[in-house]
Structure formats: structure tokens, C-alpha cells
NUSELUM-72286 format. One line per 4 residues: number of its first residue (from 1); their letters; for each residue x, y, z of C-alpha. Coordinates in pm, 1 decimal, m for minus. Layout:
! residues N
NUM> a> X:Y:Z | ...;
This chain:
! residues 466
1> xxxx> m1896.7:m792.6:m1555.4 | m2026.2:m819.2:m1205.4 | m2383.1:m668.0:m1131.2 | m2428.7:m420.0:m862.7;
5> xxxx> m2585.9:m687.4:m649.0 | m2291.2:m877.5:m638.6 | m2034.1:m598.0:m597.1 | m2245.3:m474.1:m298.9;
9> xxxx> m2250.9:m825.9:m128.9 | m1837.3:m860.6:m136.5 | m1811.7:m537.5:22.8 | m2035.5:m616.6:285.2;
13> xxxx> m1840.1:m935.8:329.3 | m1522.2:m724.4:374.1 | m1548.6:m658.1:740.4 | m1626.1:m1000.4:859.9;
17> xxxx> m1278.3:m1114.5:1018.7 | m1332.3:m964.2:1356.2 | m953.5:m955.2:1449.7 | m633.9:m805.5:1288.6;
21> xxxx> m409.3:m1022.7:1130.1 | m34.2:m1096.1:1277.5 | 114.8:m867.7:968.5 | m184.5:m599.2:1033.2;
25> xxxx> m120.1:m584.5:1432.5 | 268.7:m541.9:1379.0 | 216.4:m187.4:1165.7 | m83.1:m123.6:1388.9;
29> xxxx> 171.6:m116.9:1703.5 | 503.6:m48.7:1572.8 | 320.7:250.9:1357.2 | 535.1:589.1:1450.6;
33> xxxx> 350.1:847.2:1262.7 | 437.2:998.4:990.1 | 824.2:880.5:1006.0 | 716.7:458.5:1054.0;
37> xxxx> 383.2:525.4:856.2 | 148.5:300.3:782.3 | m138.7:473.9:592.6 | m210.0:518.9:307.2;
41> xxxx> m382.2:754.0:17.6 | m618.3:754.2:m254.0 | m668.4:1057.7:m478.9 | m971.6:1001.3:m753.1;
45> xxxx> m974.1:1334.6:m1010.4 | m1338.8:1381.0:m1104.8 | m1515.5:1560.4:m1377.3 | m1733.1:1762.3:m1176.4;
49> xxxx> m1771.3:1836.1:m787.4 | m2012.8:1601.1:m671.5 | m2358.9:1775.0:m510.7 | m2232.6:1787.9:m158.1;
53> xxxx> m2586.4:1618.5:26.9 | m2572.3:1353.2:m226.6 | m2182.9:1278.6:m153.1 | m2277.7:1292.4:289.8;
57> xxxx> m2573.7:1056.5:167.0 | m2385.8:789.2:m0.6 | m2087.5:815.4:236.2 | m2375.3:697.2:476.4;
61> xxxx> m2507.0:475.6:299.4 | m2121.3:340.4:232.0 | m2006.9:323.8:601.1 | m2372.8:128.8:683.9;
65> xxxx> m2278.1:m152.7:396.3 | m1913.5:m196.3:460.0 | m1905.9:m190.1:882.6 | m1526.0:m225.9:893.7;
69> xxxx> m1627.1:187.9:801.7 | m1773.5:235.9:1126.8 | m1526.8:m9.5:1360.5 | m1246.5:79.4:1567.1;
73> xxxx> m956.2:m103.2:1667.6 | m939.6:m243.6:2051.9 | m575.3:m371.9:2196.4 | m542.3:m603.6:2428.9;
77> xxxx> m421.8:m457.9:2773.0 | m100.1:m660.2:2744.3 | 4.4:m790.6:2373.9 | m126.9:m1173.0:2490.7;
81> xxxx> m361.8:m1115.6:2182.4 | m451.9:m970.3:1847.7 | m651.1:m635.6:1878.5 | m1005.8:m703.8:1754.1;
85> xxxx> m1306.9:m489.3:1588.5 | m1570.2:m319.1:1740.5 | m1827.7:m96.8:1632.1 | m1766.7:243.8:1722.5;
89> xxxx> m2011.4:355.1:1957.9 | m1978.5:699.8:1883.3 | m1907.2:739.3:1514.8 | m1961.9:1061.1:1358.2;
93> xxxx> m1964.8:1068.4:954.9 | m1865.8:1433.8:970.1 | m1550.4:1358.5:1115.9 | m1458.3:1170.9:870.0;
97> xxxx> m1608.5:1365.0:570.0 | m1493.8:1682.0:504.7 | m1463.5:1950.7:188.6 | m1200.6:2192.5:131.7;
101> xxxx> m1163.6:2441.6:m239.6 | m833.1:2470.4:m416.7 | m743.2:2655.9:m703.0 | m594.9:2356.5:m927.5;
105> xxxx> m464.8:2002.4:m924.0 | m130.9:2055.1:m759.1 | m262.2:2270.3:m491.0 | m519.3:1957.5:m399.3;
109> xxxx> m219.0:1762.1:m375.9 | m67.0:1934.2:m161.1 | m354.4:1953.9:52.1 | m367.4:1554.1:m1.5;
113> xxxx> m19.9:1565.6:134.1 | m71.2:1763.9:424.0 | m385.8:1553.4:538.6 | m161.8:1234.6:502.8;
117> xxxx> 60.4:1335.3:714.6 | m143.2:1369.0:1017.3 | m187.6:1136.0:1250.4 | m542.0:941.6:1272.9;
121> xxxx> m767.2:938.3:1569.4 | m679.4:568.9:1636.6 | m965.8:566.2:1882.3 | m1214.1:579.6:1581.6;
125> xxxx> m1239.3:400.8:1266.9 | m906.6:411.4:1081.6 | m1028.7:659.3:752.2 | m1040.0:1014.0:657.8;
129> xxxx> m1133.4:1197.0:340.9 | m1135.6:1560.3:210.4 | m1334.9:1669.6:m107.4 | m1150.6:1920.1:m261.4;
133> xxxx> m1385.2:2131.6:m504.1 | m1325.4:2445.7:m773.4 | m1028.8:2285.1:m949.1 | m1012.7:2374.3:m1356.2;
137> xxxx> m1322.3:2312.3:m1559.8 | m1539.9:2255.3:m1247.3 | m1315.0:1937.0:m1151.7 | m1291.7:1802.3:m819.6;
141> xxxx> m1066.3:1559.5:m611.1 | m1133.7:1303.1:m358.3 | m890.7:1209.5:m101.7 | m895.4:879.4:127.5;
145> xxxx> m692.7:807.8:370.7 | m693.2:513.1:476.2 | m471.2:313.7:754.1 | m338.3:m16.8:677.5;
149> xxxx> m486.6:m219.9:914.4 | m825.6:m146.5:770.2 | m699.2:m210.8:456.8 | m364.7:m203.6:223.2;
153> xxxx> m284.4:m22.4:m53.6 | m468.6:m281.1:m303.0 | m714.7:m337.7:m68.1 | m833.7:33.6:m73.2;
157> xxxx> m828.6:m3.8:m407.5 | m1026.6:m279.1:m451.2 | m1338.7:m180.7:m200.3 | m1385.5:125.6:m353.3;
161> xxxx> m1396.7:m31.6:m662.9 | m1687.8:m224.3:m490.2 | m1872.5:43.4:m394.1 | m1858.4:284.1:m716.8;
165> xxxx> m2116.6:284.0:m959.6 | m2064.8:182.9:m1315.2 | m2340.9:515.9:m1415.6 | m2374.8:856.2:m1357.2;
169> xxxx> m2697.9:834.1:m1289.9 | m2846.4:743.7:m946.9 | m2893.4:400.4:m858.1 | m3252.2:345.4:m672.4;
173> xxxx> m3245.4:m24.6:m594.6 | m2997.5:m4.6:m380.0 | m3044.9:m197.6:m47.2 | m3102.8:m62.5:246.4;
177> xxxx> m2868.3:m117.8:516.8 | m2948.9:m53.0:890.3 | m2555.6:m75.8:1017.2 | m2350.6:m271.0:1234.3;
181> xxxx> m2515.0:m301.4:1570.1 | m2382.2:m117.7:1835.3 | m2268.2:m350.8:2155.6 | m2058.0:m284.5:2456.2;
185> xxxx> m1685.7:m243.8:2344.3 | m1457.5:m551.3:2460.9 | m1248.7:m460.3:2799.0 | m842.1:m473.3:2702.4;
189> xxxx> m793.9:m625.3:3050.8 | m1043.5:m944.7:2951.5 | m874.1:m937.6:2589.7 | m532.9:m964.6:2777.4;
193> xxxx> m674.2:m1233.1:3009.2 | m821.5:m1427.9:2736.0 | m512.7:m1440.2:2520.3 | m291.8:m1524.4:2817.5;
197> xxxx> m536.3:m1834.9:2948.7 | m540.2:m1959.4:2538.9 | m131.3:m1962.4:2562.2 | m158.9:m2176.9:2880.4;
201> xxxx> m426.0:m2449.7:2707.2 | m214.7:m2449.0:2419.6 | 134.1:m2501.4:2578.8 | 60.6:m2880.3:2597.6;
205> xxxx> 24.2:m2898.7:2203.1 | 308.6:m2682.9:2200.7 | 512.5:m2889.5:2369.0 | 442.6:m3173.2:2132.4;
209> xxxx> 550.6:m3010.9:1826.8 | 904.6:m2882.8:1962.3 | 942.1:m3267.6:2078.3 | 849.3:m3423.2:1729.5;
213> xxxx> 1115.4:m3120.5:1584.1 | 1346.3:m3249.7:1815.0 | 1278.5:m3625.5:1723.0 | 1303.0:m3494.2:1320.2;
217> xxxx> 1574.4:m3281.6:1417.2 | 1779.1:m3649.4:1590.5 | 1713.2:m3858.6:1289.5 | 1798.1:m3620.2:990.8;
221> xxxx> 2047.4:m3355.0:1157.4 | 2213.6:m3245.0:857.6 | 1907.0:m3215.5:662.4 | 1730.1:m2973.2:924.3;
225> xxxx> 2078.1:m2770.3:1049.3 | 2070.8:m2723.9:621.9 | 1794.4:m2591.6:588.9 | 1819.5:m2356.2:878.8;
229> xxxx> 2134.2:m2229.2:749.4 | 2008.2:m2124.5:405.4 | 1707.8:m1978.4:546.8 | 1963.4:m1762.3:757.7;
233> xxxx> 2170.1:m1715.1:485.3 | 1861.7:m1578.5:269.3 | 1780.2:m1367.3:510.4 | 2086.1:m1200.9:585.8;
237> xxxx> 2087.4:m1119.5:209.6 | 1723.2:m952.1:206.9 | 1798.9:m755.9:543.2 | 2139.5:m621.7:535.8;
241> xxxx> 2244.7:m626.0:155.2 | 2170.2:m314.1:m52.3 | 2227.5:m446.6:m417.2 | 2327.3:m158.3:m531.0;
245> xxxx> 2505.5:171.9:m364.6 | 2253.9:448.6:m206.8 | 2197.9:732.6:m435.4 | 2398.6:1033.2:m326.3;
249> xxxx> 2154.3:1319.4:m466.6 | 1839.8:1113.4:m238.8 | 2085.8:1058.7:55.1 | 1865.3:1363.8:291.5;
253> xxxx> 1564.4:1213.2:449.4 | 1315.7:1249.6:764.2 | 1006.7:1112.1:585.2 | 804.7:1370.7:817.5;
257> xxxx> 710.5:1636.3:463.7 | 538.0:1415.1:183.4 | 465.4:1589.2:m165.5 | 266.1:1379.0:m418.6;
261> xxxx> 313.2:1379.9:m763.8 | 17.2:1262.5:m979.8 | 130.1:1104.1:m1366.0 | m73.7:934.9:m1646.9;
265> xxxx> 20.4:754.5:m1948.6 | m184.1:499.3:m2170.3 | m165.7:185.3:m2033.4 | m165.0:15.8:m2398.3;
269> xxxx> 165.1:121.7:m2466.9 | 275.3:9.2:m2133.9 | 180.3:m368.9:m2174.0 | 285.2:m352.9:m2545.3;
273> xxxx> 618.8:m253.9:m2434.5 | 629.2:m534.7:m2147.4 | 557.3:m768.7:m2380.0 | 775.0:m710.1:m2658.5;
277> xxxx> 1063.6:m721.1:m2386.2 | 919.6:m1020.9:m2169.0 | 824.8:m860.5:m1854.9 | 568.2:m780.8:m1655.5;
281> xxxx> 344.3:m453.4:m1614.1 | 512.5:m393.0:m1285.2 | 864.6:m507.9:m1441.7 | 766.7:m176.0:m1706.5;
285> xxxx> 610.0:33.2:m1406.5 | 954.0:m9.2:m1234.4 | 1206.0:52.7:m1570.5 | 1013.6:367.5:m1645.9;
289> xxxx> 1044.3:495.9:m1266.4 | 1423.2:436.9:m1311.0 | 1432.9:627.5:m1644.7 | 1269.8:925.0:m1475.2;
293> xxxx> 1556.0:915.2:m1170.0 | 1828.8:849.4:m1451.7 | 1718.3:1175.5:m1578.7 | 1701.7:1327.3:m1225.1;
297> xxxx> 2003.8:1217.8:m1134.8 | 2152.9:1334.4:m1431.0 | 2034.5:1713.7:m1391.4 | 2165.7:1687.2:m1084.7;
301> xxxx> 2555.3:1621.1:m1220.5 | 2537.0:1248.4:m1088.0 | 2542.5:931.0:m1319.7 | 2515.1:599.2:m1058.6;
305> xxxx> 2518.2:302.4:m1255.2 | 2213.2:154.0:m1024.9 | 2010.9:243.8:m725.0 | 1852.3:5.2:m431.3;
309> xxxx> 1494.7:m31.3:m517.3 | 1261.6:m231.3:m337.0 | 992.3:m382.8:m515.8 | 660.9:m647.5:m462.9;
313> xxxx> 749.7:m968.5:m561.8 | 441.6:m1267.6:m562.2 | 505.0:m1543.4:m305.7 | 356.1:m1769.3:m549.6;
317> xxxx> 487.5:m1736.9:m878.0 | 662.6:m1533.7:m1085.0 | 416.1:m1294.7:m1174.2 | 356.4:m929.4:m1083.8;
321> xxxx> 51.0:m929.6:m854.8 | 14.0:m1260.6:m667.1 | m230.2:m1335.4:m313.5 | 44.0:m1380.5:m111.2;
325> xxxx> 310.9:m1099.2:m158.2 | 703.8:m956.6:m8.8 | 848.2:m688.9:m47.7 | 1254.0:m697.3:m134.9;
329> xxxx> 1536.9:m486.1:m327.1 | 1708.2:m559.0:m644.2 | 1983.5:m352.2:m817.5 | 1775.5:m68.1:m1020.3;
333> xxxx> 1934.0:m15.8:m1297.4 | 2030.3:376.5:m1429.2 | 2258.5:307.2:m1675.9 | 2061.7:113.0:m1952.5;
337> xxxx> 1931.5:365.2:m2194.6 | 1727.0:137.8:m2445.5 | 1430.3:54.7:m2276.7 | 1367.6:m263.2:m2353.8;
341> xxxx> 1714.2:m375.2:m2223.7 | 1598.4:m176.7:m1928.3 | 1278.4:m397.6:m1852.5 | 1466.2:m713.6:m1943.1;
345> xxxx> 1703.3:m622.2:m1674.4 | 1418.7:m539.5:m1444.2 | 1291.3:m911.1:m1510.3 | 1606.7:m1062.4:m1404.3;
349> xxxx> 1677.3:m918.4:m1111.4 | 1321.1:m959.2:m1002.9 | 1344.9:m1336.0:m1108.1 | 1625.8:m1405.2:m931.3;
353> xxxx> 1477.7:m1313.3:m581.3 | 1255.9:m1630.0:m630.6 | 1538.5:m1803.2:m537.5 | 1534.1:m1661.1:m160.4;
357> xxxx> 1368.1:m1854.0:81.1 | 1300.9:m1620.1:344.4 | 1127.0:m1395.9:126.3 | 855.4:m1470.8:368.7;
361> xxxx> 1001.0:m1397.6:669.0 | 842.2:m1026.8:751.9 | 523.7:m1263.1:785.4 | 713.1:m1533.4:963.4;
365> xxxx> 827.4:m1269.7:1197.3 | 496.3:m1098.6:1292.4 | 346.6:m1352.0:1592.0 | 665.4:m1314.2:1743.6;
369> xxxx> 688.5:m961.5:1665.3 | 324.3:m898.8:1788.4 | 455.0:m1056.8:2165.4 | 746.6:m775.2:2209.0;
373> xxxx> 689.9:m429.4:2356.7 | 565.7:m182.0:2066.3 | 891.5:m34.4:2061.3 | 1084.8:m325.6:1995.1;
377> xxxx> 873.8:m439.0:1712.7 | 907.1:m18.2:1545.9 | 1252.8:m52.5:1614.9 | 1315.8:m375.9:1398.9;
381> xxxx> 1096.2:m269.9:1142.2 | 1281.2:m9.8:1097.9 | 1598.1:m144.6:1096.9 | 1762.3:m306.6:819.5;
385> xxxx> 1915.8:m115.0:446.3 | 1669.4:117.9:301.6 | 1584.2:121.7:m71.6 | 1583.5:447.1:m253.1;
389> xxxx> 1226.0:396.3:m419.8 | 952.3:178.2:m364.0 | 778.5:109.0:m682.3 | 523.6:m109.3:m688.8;
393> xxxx> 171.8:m182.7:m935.5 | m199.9:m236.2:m875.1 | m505.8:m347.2:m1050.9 | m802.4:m79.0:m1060.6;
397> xxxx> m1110.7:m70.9:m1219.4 | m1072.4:m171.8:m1612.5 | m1366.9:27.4:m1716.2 | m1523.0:372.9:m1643.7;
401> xxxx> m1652.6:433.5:m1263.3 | m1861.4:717.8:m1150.0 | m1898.2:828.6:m765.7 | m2209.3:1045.5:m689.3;
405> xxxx> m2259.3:1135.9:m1041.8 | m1900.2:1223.1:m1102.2 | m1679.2:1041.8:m1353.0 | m1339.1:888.8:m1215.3;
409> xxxx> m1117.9:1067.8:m1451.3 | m816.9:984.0:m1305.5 | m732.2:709.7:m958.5 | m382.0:729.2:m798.5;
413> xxxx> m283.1:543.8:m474.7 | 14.0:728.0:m252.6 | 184.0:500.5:m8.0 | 371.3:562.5:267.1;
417> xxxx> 785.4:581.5:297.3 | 945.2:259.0:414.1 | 1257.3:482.4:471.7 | 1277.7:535.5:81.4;
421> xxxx> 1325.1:875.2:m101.8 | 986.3:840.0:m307.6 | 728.0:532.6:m327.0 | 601.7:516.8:m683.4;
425> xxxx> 272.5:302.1:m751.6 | 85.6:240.8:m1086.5 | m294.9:193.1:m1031.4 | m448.3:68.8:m1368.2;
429> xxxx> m789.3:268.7:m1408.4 | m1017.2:242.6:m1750.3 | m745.8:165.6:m2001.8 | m447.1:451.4:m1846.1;
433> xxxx> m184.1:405.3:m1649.1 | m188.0:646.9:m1308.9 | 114.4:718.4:m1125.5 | 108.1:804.8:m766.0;
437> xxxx> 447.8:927.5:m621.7 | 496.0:1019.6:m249.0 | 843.1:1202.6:m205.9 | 1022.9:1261.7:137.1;
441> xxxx> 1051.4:1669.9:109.0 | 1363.2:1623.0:274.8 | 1506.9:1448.1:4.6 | 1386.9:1655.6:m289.8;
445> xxxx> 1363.5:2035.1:m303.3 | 1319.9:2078.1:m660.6 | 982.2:1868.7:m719.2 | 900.9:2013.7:m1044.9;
449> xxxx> 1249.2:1909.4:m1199.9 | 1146.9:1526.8:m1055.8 | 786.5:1541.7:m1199.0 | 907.9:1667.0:m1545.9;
453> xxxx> 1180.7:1375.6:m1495.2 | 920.2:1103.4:m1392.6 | 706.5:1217.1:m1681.1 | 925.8:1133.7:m1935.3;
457> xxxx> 1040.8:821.8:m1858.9 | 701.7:736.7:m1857.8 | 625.7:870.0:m2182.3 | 959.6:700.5:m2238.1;
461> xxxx> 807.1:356.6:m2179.2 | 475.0:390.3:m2331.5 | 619.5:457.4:m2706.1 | 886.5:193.3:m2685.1;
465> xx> 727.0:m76.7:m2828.9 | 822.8:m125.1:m3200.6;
């Protein structure tokens, strides 16, 4: 186990790139809020609503440690260049901290919903949150939301993780942190300049690598016009291919109404389940998602053999949660009712995407991506088959965390709707499973049948294993 000390000191060290990354600038620019989305939300159920001064205090204390907090983002006058950090000269905690009351879990979510939904002031740091106090037995939730070019999904996940206690009790050693130093902002015009002069030093080098490509490309033509073709041919498949047909009963969306859906199993029965049928937590988090829609679907008078579902497939081996990471479809499939067969099928498809090779081309793509008009770059984002679901699973805290006195009793992550019907994503928390669904309101107008649905293919998957 890591001591506070040490958990403090990586969160610090969280904000030290000073410039967005090629994948980060694309969703900063093409972002077309709420339809193109690219925040997204964490919802943390504790046991009791934290004493509000306490909260403002270590929200301070927080956004002094970490200053990627207290930064805003600063494009380039023309897109010559990434957009790069600076401290926000006028940052103001309360708007970003606010508190709300609701009467119970679902109306919070709802509230969570609404606040995801609206667009962020993108000339101040890239976070929001909204305490929402007098749910049942005293309970309260906290909602972040956070945009993804401060940090992903697992990201957001992981630095709060940082910066939560492992005690309910207050922590007095804790250092104290003055906060980024305040400078004058850089000028979008010099940014633009800059990048444009670095393009011209670097065209020589430039040049030298398309001539030794052309000197490779001379001496071994078939070898390099190969490989170019099944590149192509791999990513023709991953664009344009939906493995399986679009579900008929999800077929309405405008991705501009979320509704979340919060689930939790025990995550015990979930691995002993993957493991009996040789697949991985996500490989489970994905069959039980499909159980739930086989269920949905068949409420709804419709039996599809399969669905598209997109899922997050390690760049680096075949595993469920790699450092480098895509995102690609596989065949979902409905009609498998055991659910072991179900996961093993799961495996499979996801196995055989390992075979692609431009499974990293949405990377690939971003420098050139991050040169074209915003517009352009929204506009091929968005083009391309859509999935039904995303369903996807991330690694919380394994053991008990407490925020301002407050237990974690529950930590769900909602991401945004890459055109699907729902995103589904399993954050493991303190030995349960939680299941965060966002659902395009468009696409489903009887939620409650869905949860109820959702729920017991869950439930499904956690008491499968023999």
C-alpha cells in the first residue's frame, strides 16, 4: 500500500506536461457539445454529507496540489501547434464547487445528468462538481465532471484515487501547498508563430525521411506497397464494417438528453465467472451488458441474434486494461443464453481484433487531424458505423476510501456517447463491481424497464460461476 506521502507526490506530478497531446487536442477541437462530447462523469455515493467548509477547504487544498486543477487550455491562433497550459489567472473555486439537495439516488442522477450535459466554460479549467446532499439515511453524492483533455475516463479515476484519504478522520500532516504561480498567459498569435517557424526548421529533416522512404520504398516495392495495403485493408474493416446489424429498438438517437443509470454487483463473482470461462473482467463486464439488452430487447418483441458493440481493446497485449489502448466493434452477441458460452464468445471476438493492424490509427490520425480546420477534424470523427453500446472496464481503488470524512460507498464513471445508444463502464471500487450507464434519452423512453434489464444480467453474471 502506498503512504499518503507518496500518493500526494504522483498527483502533484500529474500536471507537469505543459501541452495537450495530439489525441487530447483532436477532442479538444473537434468537441461539439453535448452531441460530439468529450467529458466525462464521476458519481461517488457517500455515507454521510460531508461538513460543507471542510469539503470548500480540501477542494482548495486539492486544486493547490494538483495545478492541472487551476490551468486552462490556450490554442494557438492558427492550428500550427498544440494548445498548451496555463494557470488561470482568475480562478474561482466557487465556480467550480457547488451543492445542490435531492430527495434520493435517482433524482441526484438526474441532476448528474443534467450538469453533464452542459457545456464547460472552456476559458477556465476544464472541471465542475455538484454535491448533492439529503439523499436516504443522510447519504450524499458527489459529481465530477471532468473534460477529457484534462483527463480520461481512467485518468479521473485514478487522481482522485490519489487524492482520497484511506481514514475518516482528518489528516494533519498534510503539506502545504502555495499553488501554481500565476504568469502572463501565452499570446495565440506567438503560439501560432512559434509552431509555424518549428515546421520551417524541421522541413529539412523532413525531407530526409520521405527520401530514405522513397530509397526503401525503390529497393523493396512489394514489401512496402504490402504493407500499405493491409494497413488499408484493416482499416477499412474498423471504420466502415458494423459486425453485426444495428439494433432496431436503439435505432432513435440525438445524444443531446443523457440519463445515468447507477448498478452494483460483487466483484468476486464477476472474476470467478471470468475465470471459469477464460476471459477477462472486461470480457464478463461486456457479456453481462449484453444479457441485460437481450432482455431489453426481448420486452420489447425483438430477438437480434447480435448487436455492434464497441469495446477497449490493449494495444499491447491481449489483456483487458493495457497503457496504450483503441477502441473497436465486435459482433455482441444476444443470442447465447449460458453465460459462460457468452463470455467465451466475448473472448473471441475480442481476440481476433489483435489481428488488425490499424487498430492504432485514431492515434496515427491525430497530428494530421490536429492541422485541419476544427470542423473537418468533428466531421471525421464523427463519421464512420456507430456501435450500439460502448462498454468498457476500469480499475478503482481496491480498498475503502473516504473524502472529507465520508466513506466512498459506491464510485461510478459515466462517459460520453460516441454515437452509441448507452456507454456502459465497470469501475472496480473496494471489492464491488459499479456500473455506470449513460443512455441517449432519445433512444430509450422506458429507463426503468432497461435498469431492471441491466440489473439482471448483472446479477446474471455474478452467480454463474459453478
Amino acid at each position: 500500500m502506498t503512504t499518503d506521502a507518496e500518493r500526494w507526490a504522483a498527483a502533484a506530478a500529474w500536471s507537469r506536461r505543459t501541452t495537450l497531446t495530439p489525441m487530447e487536442t483532436v477532442l479538444w477541437r473537434a468537441e461539439r457539445h453535448p452531441v460530439q462530447s468529450s467529458v466525462s462523469v464521476l458519481a461517488m455515493e457517500l455515507d454521510a454529507a460531508p461538513e460543507w467548509e471542510r469539503f470548500v477547504a480540501a477542494h482548495e487544498w486539492g486544486t493547490r496540489l494538483v495545478a492541472r486543477l487551476r490551468q486552462r487550455v490556450v490554442d494557438p491562433a492558427l492550428p500550427t501547434t498544440a494548445p498548451v497550459w496555463t494557470v488561470d489567472e482568475d480562478f474561482d473555486l466557487d465556480r467550480h464547487v457547488r451543492r445542490t439537495a435531492a430527495a434520493d439516488r435517482d433524482e441526484a442522477l438526474t441532476l448528474a445528468a443534467e450538469l453533464a450535459v452542459e457545456p464547460l466554460d472552456r476559458d477556465h479549467p476544464l472541471w465542475t462538481g455538484l454535491l448533492v446532499e439529503g439523499l436516504e439515511g443522510g447519504r450524499a453524492l458527489w459529481v465530477l465532471k471532468i473534460h477529457h483533455a484534462l483527463a480520461d475516463s481512467l485518468g479521473a479515476v485514478e487522481l482522485l484515487s490519489l487524492l482520497q484519504s484511506h481514514t475518516r478522520e482528518h489528516v494533519p500532516d498534510k503539506p502545504v501547498v502555495p499553488g501554481p504561480s500565476v504568469s502572463d498567459a501565452p499570446d495565440p498569435v506567438d503560439l501560432a508563430t512559434r509552431g509555424l517557424l518549428h515546421d520551417l526548421t524541421a522541413l529539412p529533416v523532413r525531407g530526409a525521411e520521405l527520401a530514405r522512404g522513397a530509397v526503401t520504398a525503390a529497393l523493396h516495392p512489394r514489401a512496402v506497397t504490402g504493407a500499405g495495403l493491409r494497413y488499408a485493408a484493416s482499416l477499412r474493416r474498423l471504420v466502415s464494417r458494423q459486425p453485426a446489424p444495428p439494433s432496431p429498438v436503439l435505432a432513435s438517437r440525438d445524444r443531446r438528453e443523457w440519463r445515468f443509470l447507477a448498478l452494483t454487483c460483487p466483484l468476486e463473482g464477476l472474476r470467478a465467472v471470468g475465470a471459469e470461462a477464460g476471459g477477462s473482467l472486461a470480457d464478463v463486464t461486456v457479456a453481462a451488458v449484453l444479457g441485460g439488452l437481450q432482455r431489453y430487447h426481448a420486452a420489447h418483441d425483438s430477438s437480434p441474434a447480435a448487436l455492434p458493440v464497441a469495446v477497449r481493446v490493449s494495444l499491447d497485449r491481449a489483456d483487458d486494461l493495457g497503457n496504450r489502448f483503441a477502441t473497436a466493434m465486435v459482433s455482441g452477441p444476444l443470442g447465447i443464453d449460458d453465460p459462460i458460452d457468452r463470455i467465451a464468445a466475448v473472448r473471441g471476438e475480442v481476440l481476433s481484433l489483435h489481428t488488425e493492424r490499424a487498430l492504432d490509427a485514431f492515434a496515427a490520425f491525430a497530428p494530421v487531424a490536429n492541422r485541419l480546420p476544427a470542423a473537418v477534424g468533428a466531421g471525421v470523427l464523427a463519421s464512420g458505423a456507430a456501435a450500439d453500446a460502448f462498454v468498457l472496464t476500469l480499475p478503482g481503488p481496491s480498498q475503502a476510501a473516504y473524502m472529507t470524512g465520508a466513506r466512498v460507498e459506491g464510485l461510478w464513471s459515466f462517459g460520453p456517447l460516441p454515437g452509441t445508444a448507452l456507454t456502459a463502464t465497470l469501475v472496480t471500487y473496494d471489492g464491488i463491481g459499479c456500473l455506470g450507464v449513460t443512455v441517449d434519452a432519445a433512444a430509450v423512453d422506458d429507463l426503468d424497464v432497461l435498469r431492471e434489464c441491466l440489473a439482471e444480467g448483472l446479477a446474471e453474471m455474478a452467480s454463474a460461476a459453478g
